[in-house]
Short mmCIF file of the C-alpha atoms (twelve columns), coordinates in Angstrom:
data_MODEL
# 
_entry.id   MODEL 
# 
loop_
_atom_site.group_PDB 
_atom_site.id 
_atom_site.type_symbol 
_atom_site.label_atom_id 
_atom_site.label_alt_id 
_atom_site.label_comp_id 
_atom_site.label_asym_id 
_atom_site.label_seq_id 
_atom_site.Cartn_x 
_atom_site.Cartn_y 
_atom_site.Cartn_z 
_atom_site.pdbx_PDB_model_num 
ATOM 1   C CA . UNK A 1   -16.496 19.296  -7.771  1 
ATOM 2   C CA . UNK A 2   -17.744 20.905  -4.701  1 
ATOM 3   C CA . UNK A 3   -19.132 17.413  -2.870  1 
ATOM 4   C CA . UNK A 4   -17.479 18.257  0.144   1 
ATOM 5   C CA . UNK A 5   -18.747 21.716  1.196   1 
ATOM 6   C CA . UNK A 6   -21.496 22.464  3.854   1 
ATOM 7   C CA . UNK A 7   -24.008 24.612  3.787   1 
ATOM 8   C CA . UNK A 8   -22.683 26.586  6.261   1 
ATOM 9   C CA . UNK A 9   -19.453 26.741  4.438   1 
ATOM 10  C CA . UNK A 10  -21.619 27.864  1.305   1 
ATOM 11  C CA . UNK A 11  -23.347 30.669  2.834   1 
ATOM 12  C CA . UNK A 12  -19.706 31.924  4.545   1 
ATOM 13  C CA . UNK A 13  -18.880 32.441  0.745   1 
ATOM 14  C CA . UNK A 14  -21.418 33.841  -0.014  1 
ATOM 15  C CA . UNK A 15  -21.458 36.429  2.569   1 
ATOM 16  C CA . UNK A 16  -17.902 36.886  2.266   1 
ATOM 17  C CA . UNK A 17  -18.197 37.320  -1.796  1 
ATOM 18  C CA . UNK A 18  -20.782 40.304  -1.425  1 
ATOM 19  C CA . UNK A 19  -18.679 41.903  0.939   1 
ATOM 20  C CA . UNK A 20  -15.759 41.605  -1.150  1 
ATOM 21  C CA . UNK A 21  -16.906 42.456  -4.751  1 
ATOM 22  C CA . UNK A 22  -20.577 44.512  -3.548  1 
ATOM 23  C CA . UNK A 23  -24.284 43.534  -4.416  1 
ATOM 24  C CA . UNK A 24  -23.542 45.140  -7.484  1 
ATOM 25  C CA . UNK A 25  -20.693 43.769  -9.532  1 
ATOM 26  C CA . UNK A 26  -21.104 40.626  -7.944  1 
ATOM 27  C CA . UNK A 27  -22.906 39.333  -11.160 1 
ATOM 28  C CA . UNK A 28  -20.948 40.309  -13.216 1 
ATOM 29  C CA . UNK A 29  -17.601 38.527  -11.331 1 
ATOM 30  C CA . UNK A 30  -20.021 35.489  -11.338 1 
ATOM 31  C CA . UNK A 31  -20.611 35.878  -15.189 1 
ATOM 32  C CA . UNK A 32  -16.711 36.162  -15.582 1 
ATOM 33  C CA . UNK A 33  -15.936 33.377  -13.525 1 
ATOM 34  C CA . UNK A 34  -17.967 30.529  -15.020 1 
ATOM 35  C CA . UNK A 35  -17.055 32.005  -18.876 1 
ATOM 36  C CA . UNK A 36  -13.360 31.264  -17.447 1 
ATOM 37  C CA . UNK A 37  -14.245 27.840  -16.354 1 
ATOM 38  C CA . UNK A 38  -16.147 26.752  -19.290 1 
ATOM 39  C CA . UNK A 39  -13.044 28.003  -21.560 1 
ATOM 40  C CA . UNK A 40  -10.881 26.018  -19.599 1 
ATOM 41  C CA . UNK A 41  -12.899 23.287  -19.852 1 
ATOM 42  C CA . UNK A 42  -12.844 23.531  -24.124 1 
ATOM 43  C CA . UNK A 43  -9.407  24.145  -24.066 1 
ATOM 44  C CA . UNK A 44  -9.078  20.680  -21.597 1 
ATOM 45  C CA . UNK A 45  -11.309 19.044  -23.902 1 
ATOM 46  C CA . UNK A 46  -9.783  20.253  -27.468 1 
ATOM 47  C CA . UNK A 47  -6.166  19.065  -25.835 1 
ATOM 48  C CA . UNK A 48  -7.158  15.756  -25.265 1 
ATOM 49  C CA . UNK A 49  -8.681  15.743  -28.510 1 
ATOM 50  C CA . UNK A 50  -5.470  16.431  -30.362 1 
ATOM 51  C CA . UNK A 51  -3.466  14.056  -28.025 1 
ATOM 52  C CA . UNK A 52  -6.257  11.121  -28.861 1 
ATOM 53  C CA . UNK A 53  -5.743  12.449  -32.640 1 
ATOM 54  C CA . UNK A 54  -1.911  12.422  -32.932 1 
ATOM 55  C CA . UNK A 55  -1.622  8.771   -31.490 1 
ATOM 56  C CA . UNK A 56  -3.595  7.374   -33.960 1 
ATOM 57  C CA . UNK A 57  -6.123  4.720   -34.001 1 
ATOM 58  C CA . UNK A 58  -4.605  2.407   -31.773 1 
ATOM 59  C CA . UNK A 59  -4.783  4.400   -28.862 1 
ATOM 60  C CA . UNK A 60  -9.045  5.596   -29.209 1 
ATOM 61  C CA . UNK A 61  -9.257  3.756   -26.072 1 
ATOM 62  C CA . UNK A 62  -6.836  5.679   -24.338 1 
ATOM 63  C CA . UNK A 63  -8.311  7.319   -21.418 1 
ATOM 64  C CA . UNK A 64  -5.928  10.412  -19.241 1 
ATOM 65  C CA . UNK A 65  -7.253  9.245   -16.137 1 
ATOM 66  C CA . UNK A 66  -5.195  6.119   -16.561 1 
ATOM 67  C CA . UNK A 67  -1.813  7.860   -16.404 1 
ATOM 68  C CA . UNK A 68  -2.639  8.432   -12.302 1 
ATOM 69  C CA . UNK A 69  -0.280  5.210   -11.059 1 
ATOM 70  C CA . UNK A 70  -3.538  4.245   -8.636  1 
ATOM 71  C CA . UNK A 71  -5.756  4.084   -11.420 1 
ATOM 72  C CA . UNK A 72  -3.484  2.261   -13.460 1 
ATOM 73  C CA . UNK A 73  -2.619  -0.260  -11.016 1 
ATOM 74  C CA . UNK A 74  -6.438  -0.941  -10.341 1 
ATOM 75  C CA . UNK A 75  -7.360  -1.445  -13.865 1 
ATOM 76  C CA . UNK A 76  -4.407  -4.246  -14.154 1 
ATOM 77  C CA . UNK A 77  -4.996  -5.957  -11.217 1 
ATOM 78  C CA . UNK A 78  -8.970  -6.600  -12.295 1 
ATOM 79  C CA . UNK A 79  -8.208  -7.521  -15.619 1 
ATOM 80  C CA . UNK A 80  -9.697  -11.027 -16.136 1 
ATOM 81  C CA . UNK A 81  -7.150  -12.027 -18.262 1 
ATOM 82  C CA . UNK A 82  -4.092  -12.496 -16.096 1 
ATOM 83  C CA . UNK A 83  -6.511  -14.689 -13.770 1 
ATOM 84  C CA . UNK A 84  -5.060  -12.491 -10.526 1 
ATOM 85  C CA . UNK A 85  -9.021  -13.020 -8.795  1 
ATOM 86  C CA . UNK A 86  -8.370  -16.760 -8.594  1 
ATOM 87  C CA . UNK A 87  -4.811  -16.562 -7.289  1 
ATOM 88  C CA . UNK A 88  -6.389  -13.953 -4.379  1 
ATOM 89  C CA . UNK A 89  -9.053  -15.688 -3.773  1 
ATOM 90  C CA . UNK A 90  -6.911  -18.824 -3.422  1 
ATOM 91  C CA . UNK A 91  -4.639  -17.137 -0.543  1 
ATOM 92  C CA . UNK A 92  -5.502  -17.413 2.737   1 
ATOM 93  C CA . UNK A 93  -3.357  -15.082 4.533   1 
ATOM 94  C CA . UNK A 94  -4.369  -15.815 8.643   1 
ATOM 95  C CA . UNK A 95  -3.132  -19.562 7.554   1 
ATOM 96  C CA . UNK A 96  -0.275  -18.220 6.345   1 
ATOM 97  C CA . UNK A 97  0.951   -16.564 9.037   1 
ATOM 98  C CA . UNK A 98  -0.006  -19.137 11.126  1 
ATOM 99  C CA . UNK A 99  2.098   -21.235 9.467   1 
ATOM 100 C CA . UNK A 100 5.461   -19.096 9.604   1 
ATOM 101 C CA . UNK A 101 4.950   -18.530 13.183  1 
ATOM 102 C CA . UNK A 102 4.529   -22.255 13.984  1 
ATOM 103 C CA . UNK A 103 7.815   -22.645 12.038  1 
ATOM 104 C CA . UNK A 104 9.664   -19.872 14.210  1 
ATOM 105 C CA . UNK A 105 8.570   -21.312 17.295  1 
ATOM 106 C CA . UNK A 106 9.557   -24.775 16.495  1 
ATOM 107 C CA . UNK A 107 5.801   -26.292 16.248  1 
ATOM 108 C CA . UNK A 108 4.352   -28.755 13.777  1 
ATOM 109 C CA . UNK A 109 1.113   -27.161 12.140  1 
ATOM 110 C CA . UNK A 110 -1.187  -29.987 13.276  1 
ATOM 111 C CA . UNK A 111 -0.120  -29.567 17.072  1 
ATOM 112 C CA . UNK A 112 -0.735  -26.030 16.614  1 
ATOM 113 C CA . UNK A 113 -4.263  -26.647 15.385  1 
ATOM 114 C CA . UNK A 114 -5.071  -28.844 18.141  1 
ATOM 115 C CA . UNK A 115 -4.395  -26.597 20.481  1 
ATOM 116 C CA . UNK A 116 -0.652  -28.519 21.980  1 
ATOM 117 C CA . UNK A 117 2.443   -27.277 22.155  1 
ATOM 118 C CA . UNK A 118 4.904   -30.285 21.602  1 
ATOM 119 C CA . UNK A 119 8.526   -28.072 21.480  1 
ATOM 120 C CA . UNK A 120 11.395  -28.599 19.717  1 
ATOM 121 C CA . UNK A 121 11.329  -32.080 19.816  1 
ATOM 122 C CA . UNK A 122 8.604   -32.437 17.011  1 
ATOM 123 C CA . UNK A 123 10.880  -29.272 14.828  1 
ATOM 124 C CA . UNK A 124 13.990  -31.770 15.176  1 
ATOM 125 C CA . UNK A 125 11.864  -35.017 13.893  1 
ATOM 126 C CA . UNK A 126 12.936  -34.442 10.433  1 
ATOM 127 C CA . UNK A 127 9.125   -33.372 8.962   1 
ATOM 128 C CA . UNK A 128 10.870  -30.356 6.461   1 
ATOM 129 C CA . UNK A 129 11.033  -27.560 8.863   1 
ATOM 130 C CA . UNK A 130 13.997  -25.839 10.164  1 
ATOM 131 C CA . UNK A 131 14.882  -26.034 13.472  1 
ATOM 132 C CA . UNK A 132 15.367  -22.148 14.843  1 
ATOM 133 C CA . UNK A 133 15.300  -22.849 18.764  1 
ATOM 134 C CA . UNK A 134 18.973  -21.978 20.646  1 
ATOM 135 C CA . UNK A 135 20.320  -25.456 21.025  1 
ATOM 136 C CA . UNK A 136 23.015  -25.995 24.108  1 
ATOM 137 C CA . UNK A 137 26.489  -25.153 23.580  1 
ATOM 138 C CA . UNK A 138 28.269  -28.480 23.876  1 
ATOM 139 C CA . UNK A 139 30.713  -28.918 26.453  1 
ATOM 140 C CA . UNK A 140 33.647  -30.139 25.037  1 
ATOM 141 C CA . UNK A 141 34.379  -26.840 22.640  1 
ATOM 142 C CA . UNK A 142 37.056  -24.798 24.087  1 
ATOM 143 C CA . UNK A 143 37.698  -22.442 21.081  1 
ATOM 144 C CA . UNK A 144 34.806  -19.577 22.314  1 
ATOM 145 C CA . UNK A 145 35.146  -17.854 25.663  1 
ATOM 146 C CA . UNK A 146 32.489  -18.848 28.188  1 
ATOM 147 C CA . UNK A 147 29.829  -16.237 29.058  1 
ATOM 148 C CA . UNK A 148 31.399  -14.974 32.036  1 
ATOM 149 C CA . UNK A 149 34.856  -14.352 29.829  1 
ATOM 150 C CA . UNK A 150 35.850  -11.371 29.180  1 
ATOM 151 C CA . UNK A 151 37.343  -10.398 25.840  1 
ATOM 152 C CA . UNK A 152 41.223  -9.319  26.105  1 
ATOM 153 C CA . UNK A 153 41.372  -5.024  26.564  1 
ATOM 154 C CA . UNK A 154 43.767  -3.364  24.228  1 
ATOM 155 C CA . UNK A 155 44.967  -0.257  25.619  1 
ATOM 156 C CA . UNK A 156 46.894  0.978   22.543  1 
ATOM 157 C CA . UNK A 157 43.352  0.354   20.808  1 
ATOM 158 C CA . UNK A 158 41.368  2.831   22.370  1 
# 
């Protein structure tokens, strides 16, 4: 519970606590504090109790700290069962990547490997990839402006 306080941070409450309650009814605040805690801690306990009670046999496995989404979500993902292990085990995620990158800039995986860059020609050859380089505008289309065009300025409009 208190796995993260110092020493010094222990003997500032300490210090502070006997200047707050006095040397003298300090044990006795002490005494009341932990009988509050340890009721709490029945009263925690006895809940769960009835909970595990009224749900019925079915549920004598059913632990609280699995209602925390994290926890939850842990225990699913190692369960043997759905064989999740072998399916992250199998997945190699630098290859991946490496592959969708050689597909966006137009480059066959075993040119990549090597060390080559072959272009667009080798995206174009027909292997299964699509080809995602800007090809040339050809030069008989007349139905788009050219670059240097400018679009027609509506007065009314604006």
């Amino acid at each position: 519970m208190f796995n993260d306080i110092g020493a010094l941070e222990l003997v500032t409450l300490v210090v502070l606590a006997v200047l707050v309650f006095g040397p003298d009814k300090l044990p006795k605040v002490i005494q009341d504090v932990t009988r509050t805690i340890r009721k709490i801690r029945e009263f925690s306990d006895s809940a769960k109790q009835d909970i595990r009670q009224e749900l019925g046999p079915e549920f004598k496995d059913f632990e609280f700290e699995d209602l925390n989404p994290k926890t939850f979500i842990r225990k699913q993902l190692d369960n043997e069962e759905l064989g999740l292990k072998e399916i992250r085990n199998g997945f190699d995620l630098k290859k991946e990547m490496a592959e969708v990158t050689d597909a966006v800039h137009g480059r066959d995986a075993e040119s990549s490997s090597s060390g080559s860059s072959s272009g667009s020609s080798s995206a174009a050859s027909g292997n299964g990839r699509v080809d995602m380089s800007k090809k040339p505008e050809k030069p008989g289309k007349t139905d788009k402006p050219a670059a240097d065009d400018r679009p027609p300025f509506d007065m009314d409009a604006t």
